[in-house]
C-alpha angles and dihedrals in degrees: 000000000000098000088044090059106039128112126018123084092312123232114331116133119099144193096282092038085054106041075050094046093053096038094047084048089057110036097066144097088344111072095036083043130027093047087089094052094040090058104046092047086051107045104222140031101254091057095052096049088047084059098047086060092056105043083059093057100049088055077044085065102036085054096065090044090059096048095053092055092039088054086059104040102028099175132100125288098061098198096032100053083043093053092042090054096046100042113032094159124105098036111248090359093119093041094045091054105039081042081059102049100038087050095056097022096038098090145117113217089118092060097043086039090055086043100050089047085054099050084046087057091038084059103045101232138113112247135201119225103253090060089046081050091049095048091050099045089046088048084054096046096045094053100048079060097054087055104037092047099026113026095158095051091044080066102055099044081044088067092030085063099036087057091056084049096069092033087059082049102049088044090057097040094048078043085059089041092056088041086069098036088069102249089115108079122259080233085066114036106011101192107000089193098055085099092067102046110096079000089172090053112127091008117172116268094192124090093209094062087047085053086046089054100036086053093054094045088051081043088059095034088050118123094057082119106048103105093071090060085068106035094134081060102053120093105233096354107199091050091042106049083044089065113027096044101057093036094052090041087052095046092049094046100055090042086054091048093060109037081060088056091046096046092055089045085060095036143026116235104257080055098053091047089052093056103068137185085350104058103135100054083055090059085049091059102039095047093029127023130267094261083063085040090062091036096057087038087071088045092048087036090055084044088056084050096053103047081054083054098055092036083053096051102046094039090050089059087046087058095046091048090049084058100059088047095071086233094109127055126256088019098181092053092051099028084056114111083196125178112358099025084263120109098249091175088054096058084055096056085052101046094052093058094043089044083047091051093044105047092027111046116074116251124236107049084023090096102049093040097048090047088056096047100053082045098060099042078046098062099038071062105048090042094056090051100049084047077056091056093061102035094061094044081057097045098024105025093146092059114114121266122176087183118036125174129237108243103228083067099044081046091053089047087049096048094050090045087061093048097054094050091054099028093071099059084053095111104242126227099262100031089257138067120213096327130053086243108106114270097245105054101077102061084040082060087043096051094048111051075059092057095045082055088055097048092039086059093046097055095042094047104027126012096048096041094060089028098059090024099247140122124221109236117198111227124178118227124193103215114212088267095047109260118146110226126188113219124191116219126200111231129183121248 
């Protein structure tokens, strides 16, 4: 444990900093994003809301997953610790995959791409996409310096914006409230509550449009997690996690439950689902006016900026921990926390997968395909680690667990995982899901990027050794700062 934890700024985020850093994680590109596209994959407005409660539950579960494995490893890299633990044979097989998926899926483009279209409507201007691309990747870049340079005060900006977050949020939820309560004018809004008679009218038959949607509300509930990332980081872990996580996932899910309530009550959901990736700045303007529309675009744009703040930070400690790991090449040079205690290197290897997304990947569809994509490879993930959990209380069920879940949850996690994994090969109605990219290609990519972690694997571990004669030795290394790395050297049979 010690050499896991060493190096880096020690132990310094308490109970406040934590419950902020997973809320702030949460609360992001999602809420003020992905309702357009929910509703439009489910067909009416109580469906969608039905799957945004379960889609809370089932975070509920994977939270206390989460907890009771983060009770018995309480140190940085959440899944990969998880996955380590569970699944210990083949050497380095689990690493090596989940090494593979964090380093191309671990970006951020959804959340500076949110940002960037709401600076364009903040402004007022029409953009092309090349200067939407330029404001995201800039956002991106901006913000790997902060925490490379000035760590401490990325963390304070990082709770003074998730504060704004849920300020931006209650504002538009007590908007919605005063919308049907009849302040807005009839001119305006004519029956705010025409959304929620018949609400189930023109659902969505298809399992595959209900995976779509359930994707985009974990998408917007992801981050529930992200504590564990940054366990070596955390003052007294196991109190603390017990605490933070469930408060921060409980306070996200009844916000999102009624900003939903308060978006239908401005808009009608063929409207909503008109209104895309920027849907809250259309309430703004239809209860409001588009100078509040423009107003509320910089607060939601600053909310999107924030999210890419928090993913930065925790992805950048899973990189570091891969690192040390070996996994990675040129481990030293990405596992450093030269020259402030933060890993700067690992800001870096962040920064190259989420500048390829936004100025590679096509806009327009871009949004909704990379969220489903990062969901599905998600989810093959969090399967495999609740499968773990109860792999190792079968095989070490006398190991020492100051959480410890109830199984009927981790049951319920496991069973929605599954069901996100089948759902999306079920043909929709119209040959495609929420894109105009054909239904099937998104878990294909999921499944893939997998599959390159397992040959990659193969190759490293197997197939060179006995191709070039020569064993790989582990060998720790203490870096200048501290931090243990585990080299692989090539030695001749």
């Amino acid at each position: 444990m010690e050499e896991d934890t060493a190096g880096g700024m020690g132990r310094h985020l308490g109970l406040f900093s934590t419950t902020l850093l997973i809320l702030g994680r949460i609360i992001g590109t999602g809420i003020f994003s992905t309702p357009s596209s929910i509703t439009k994959s489910t067909g009416s407005v109580g469906a969608a809301l039905l799957i945004w409660v379960l889609g809370f539950a089932i975070s509920m579960a994977g939270m206390f997953v989460w907890l009771e494995f983060g009770s018995m490893f309480p140190r940085s890299g959440g899944e990969k610790v998880y996955l380590e633990a569970s699944y210990r044979y083949p050497k380095s097989l689990a690493t090596v995959v989940y090494a593979v998926y964090t380093v191309s899926l671990g970006f951020t483009a959804t959340g500076a791409i949110s940002f960037a279209s709401y600076m364009w409507v903040a402004g007022n201007k029409t953009s092309s996409e090349w200067q939407q691309r330029g404001v995201a990747a800039a956002a991106v870049a901006g913000t790997c310096l902060i925490h490379s340079f000035a760590p401490r005060f990325g963390i304070m900006f990082m709770n003074a914006i998730s504060s704004l977050k849920v300020f931006t949020l209650l504002f538009l939820i007590v908007s919605g409230w005063a919308v049907m309560g009849g302040a807005i004018s009839k001119e305006k809004i004519p029956d705010p509550f025409a959304s929620f008679e018949n609400a189930f009218e023109g659902s969505s038959r298809g399992g595959n449009a209900y995976a779509t949607a359930l994707f985009k509300v974990l998408f917007a509930f992801a981050g529930w997690q992200n504590a564990a990332y940054v366990l070596n980081e955390v003052k007294d872990p196991v109190r603390t996690l017990r605490i933070a996580g469930p408060v921060a996932l409980t306070i996200s899910g009844v916000l999102y439950l009624l900003a939903n309530v308060s978006y239908y009550a401005a808009g009608t959901p063929a409207e909503i689902s008109k209104s895309g990736v920027t849907v809250a700045a259309y309430f703004f303007e239809t209860v409001f006016n588009d100078a509040a529309k423009r107003a509320f675009s910089v607060l939601i744009a600053f909310s999107a900026l924030g999210n890419v703040m928090t993913v930065t930070y925790a992805h950048s400690r899973i990189n570091q921990e891969l690192a040390k790991e070996g996994v990675i090449p040129f481990p030293q040079f990405w596992a450093s926390t030269w020259p402030f205690g933060a890993p700067s290197a690992g800001l870096l290897l962040h920064f190259i997968p989420s500048f390829i997304m936004i100025v590679g990947v096509p806009f327009g569809d871009a949004y909704n395909f990379i969220i489903n994509i990062e969901g599905y490879a998600r989810s093959i993930l969090f399967l495999l680690v609740v499968t773990g959990l109860f792999w190792l209380r079968k095989t070490k069920p006398l190991a020492h667990r100051p959480i410890r879940v109830w199984l009927p949850v981790a049951v319920l996690f496991l069973v929605g995982q599954a069901f996100l994994l089948v759902a999306p090969f079920l043909a929709p109605d119209k040959g495609t899901s929420d894109t105009s990219i054909v239904y099937w290609a998104y878990p294909l990519v999921g499944i893939s990027v997998i599959i390159v972690g397992v040959i990659y694997w193969f190759i490293w571990k197997q197939a060179l050794p006995k191709l070039f004669n020569y064993q790989l030795k582990e060998e720790k290394q203490v870096l200048e700062d501290g931090t243990v790395v585990t080299r692989f050297l090539k030695v001749a049979n």
